[in-house]
C-alpha positions as CSV (number, residue, x, y, z in Angstrom):
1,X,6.8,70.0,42.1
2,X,4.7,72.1,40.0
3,X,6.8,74.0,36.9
4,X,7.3,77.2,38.7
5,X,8.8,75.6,42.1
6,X,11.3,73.9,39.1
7,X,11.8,77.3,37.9
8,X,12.7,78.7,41.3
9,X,15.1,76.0,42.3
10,X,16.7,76.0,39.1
11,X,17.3,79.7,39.8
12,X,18.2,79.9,42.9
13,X,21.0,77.2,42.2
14,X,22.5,78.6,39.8
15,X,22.8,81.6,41.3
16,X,24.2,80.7,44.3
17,X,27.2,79.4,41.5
18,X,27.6,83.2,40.2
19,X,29.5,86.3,41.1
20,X,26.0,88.7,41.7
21,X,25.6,90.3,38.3
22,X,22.4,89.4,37.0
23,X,22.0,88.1,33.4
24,X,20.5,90.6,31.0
25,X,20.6,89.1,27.7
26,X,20.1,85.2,26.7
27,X,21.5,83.6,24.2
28,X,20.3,80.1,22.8
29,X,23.5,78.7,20.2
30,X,22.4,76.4,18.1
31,X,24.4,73.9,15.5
32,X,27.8,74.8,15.3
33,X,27.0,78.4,16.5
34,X,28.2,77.5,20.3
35,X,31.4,79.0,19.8
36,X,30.2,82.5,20.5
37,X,30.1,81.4,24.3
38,X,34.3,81.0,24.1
39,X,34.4,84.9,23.4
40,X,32.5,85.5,27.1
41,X,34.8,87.2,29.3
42,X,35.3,86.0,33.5
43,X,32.8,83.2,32.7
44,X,31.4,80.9,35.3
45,X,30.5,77.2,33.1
46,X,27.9,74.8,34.2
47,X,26.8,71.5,32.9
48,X,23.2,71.0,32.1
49,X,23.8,67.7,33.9
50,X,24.3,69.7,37.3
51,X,21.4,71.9,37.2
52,X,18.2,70.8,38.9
53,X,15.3,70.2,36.8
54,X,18.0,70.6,33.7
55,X,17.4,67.8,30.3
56,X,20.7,66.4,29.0
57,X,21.7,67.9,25.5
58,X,22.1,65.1,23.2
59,X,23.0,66.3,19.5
60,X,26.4,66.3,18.1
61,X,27.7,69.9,17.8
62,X,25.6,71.2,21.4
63,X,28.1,71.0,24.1
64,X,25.3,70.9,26.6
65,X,26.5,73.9,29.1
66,X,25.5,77.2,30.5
67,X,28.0,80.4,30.3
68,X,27.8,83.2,32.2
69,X,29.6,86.6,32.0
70,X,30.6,89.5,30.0
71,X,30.2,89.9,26.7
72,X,30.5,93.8,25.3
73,X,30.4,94.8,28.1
74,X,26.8,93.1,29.3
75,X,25.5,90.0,31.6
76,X,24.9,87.7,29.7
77,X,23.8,84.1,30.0
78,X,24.8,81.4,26.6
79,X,23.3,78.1,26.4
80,X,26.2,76.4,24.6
81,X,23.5,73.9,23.1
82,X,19.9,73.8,23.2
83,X,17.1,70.6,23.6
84,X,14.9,69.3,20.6
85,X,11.5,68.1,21.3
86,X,13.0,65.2,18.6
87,X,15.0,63.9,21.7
88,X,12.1,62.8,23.2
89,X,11.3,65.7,25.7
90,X,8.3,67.3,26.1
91,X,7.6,70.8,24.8
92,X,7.7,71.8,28.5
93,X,11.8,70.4,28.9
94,X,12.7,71.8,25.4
95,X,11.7,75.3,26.6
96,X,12.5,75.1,30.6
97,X,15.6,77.2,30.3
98,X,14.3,80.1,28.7
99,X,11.9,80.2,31.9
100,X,14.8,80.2,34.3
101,X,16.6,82.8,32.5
102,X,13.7,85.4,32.7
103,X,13.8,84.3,36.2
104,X,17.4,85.0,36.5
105,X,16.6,89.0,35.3
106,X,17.2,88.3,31.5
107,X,15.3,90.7,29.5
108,X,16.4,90.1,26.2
109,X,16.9,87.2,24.5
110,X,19.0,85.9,21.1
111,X,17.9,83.1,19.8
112,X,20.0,81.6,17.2
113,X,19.9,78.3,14.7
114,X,21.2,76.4,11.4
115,X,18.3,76.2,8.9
116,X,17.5,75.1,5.6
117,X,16.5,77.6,2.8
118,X,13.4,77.7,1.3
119,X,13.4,80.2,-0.3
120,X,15.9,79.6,-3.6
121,X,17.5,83.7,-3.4
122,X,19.2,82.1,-0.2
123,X,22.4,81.0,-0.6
124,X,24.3,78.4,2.3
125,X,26.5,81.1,4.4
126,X,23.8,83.9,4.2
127,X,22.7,85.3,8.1
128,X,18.8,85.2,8.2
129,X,16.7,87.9,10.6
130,X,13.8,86.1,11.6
131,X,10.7,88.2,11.3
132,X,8.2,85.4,11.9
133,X,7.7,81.8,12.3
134,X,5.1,79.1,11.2
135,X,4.9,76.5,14.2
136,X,4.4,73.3,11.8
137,X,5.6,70.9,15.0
138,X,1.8,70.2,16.3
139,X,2.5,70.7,20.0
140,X,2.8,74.0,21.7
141,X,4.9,74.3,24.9
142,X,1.8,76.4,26.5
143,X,-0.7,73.6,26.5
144,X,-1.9,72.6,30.1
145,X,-2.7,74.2,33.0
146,X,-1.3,77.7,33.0
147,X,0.8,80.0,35.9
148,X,-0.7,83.5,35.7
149,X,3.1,84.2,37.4
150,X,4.7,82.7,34.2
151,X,2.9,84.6,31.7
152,X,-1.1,85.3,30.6
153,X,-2.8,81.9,29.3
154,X,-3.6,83.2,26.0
155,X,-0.1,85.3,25.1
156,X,-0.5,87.9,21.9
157,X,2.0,86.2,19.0
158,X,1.5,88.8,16.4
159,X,5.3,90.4,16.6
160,X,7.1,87.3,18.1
161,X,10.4,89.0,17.1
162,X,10.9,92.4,18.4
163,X,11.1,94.9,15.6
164,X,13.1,97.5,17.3
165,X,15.8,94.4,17.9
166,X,15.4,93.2,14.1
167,X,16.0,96.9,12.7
168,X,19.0,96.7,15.0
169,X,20.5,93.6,13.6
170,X,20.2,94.8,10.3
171,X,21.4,98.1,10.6
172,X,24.5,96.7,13.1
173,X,25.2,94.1,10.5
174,X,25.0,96.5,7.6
175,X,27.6,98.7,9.9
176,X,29.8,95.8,9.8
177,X,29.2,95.1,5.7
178,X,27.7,91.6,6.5
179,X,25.1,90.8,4.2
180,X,22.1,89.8,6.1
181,X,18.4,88.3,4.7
182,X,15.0,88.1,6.4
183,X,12.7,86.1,6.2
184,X,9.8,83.4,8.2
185,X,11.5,80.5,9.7
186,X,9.2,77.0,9.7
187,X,9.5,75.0,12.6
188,X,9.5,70.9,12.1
189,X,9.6,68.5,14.7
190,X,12.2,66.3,13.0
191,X,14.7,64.6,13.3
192,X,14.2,63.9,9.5
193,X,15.5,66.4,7.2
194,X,12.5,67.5,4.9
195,X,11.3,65.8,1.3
196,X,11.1,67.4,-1.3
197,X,7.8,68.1,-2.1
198,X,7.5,69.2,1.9
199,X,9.2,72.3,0.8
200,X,7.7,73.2,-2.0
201,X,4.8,73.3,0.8
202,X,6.6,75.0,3.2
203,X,6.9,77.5,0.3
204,X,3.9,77.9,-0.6
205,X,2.9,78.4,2.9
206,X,5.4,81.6,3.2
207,X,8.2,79.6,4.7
208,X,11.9,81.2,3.7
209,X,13.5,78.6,6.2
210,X,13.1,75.5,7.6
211,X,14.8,73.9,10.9
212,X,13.8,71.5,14.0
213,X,13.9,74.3,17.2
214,X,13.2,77.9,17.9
215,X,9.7,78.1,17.8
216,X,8.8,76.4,21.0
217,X,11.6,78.8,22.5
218,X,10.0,81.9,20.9
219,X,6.6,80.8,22.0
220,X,7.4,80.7,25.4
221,X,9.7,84.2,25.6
222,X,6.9,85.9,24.7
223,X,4.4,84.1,27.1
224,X,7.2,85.4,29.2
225,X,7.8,89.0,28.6
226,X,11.1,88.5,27.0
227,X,11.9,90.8,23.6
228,X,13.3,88.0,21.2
229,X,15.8,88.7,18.3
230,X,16.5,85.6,16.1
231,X,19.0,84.6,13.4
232,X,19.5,81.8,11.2
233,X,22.4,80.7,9.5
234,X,21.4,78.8,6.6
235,X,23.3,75.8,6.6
236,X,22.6,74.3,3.2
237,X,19.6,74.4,0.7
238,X,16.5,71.9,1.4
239,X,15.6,69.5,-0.1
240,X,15.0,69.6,-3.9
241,X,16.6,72.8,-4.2
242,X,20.0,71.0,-5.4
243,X,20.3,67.8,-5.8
244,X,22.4,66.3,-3.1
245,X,21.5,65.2,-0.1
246,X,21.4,66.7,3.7
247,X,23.7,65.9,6.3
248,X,24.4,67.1,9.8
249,X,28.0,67.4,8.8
250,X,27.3,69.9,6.2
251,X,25.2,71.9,8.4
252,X,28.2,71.8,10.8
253,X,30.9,72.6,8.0
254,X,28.6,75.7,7.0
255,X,28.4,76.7,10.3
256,X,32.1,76.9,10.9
257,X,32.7,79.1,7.5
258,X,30.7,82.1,8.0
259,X,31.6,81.9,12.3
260,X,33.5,85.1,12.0
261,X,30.4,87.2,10.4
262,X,28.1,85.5,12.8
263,X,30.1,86.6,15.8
264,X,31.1,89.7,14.8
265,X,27.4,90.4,14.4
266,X,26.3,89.3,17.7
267,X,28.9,90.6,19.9
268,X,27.8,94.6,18.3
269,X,24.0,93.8,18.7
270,X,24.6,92.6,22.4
271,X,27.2,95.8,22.7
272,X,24.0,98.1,21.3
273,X,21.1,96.4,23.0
């Protein structure tokens, strides 16, 4: 079965779990940023583990589920939990869902993540806008034989992130008085938190922040049609910044401070959108 008939029965089975409404917004939750999906109203919830052609989230913090209903009034469709090419799937898994959700009629899609800072006027708590990304993972998800009814083989990545969406965001979250920055985000393959002396590079490369997903996600929204709005909540520092060390648990505990800004800010972009 070719990636398209996947698609297509991935689709057509979670459809046949829904009320009608078609999706028209996406949203991808990363660390400790699922919790958005508990304020979707008349939601249908189904495990990855049900779907068809579906990988298995495996990362404490990713409760590995779609939601589906109304949020601000719109469709929308939440992964609660995304998949890491550091799990061991291929660039093709990591990025599957996005595919059936452009298949399902989503048009818009919110990409979200914990990242490190790079860039040392970032403080842990602060709401990044993603205006562009560095793909530093040295795989692309588009690689292969390519389906002209998926997307063009060689897809334009010069405004990744939708600047009508990112002048949104920031004029929503200045509505709201939550501080927002902008900035690149760097994606690593990981699982390994970065050393010190790799940010400083990532820096000197134009990195502002630094996490393990997104980008193959991004990549393959656009090779889709999809208009993509991202945000990062930087979790803590990298490395050499401060000196402490990283932990998944801080990123979590980060997460779960600034929660209220973070969804406040998302349900009025999705409300505007």
């Amino acid at each position: 079965m070719d990636m398209l008939e996947q698609v297509k029965e991935s689709q057509q089975w979670i459809e046949s779990k829904l009320n009608g409404d078609k999706p028209q917004i996406g949203l991808i939750l990363g660390s400790g940023l699922g919790v958005l999906a508990e304020e979707i109203q008349n939601a249908t919830t189904i495990k990855y583990g049900e779907i068809p052609n579906f990988p298995q989230s495996t990362v404490a913090g990713h409760k590995g589920q779609l939601v589906v209903g109304e949020l601000k009034g719109k469709t929308v469709i939440a992964m609660q939990g995304r998949f890491h090419y550091y799990e061991g799937y291929t660039m093709q898994q990591v990025t599957f869902p996005v595919r059936v959700m452009k298949a399902l009629g989503v048009e818009k899609l919110l990409v979200t993540n914990a990242a490190g800072g790079i860039n040392q006027s970032f403080n842990p708590g602060d709401l990044m806008l993603i205006n562009d990304h560095i793909n530093q993972m040295g795989d692309n998800p588009l690689i292969g034989k390519n389906d002209d009814e998926l997307g063009p083989r060689f897809p334009d990545m010069s405004q990744p992130y939708d600047r009508e969406l990112i002048n949104l965001a920031r004029e929503t979250a200045d509505s709201l008085n939550i501080q927002t920055q902008e900035g690149v985000y760097v994606g690593n393959t990981g699982p390994t938190y970065e050393t010190a002396s790799e940010v400083k590079m990532l820096r000197t490369l134009g990195g502002d922040a630094v996490g393990m997903s997104t980008v193959p996600e991004v990549i393959v929204a656009n090779h889709a049609g999809l208009r993509v709005l991202g945000i990062s909540c930087i979790s803590n520092m990298a490395a050499g910044i401060l000196d402490q060390p990283l932990t998944h648990d801080e990123v979590i505990e980060t997460t779960e401070k600034v929660r209220d800004d973070f969804i406040q800010l998302v349900q009025a972009i999705v409300q505007k959108v």
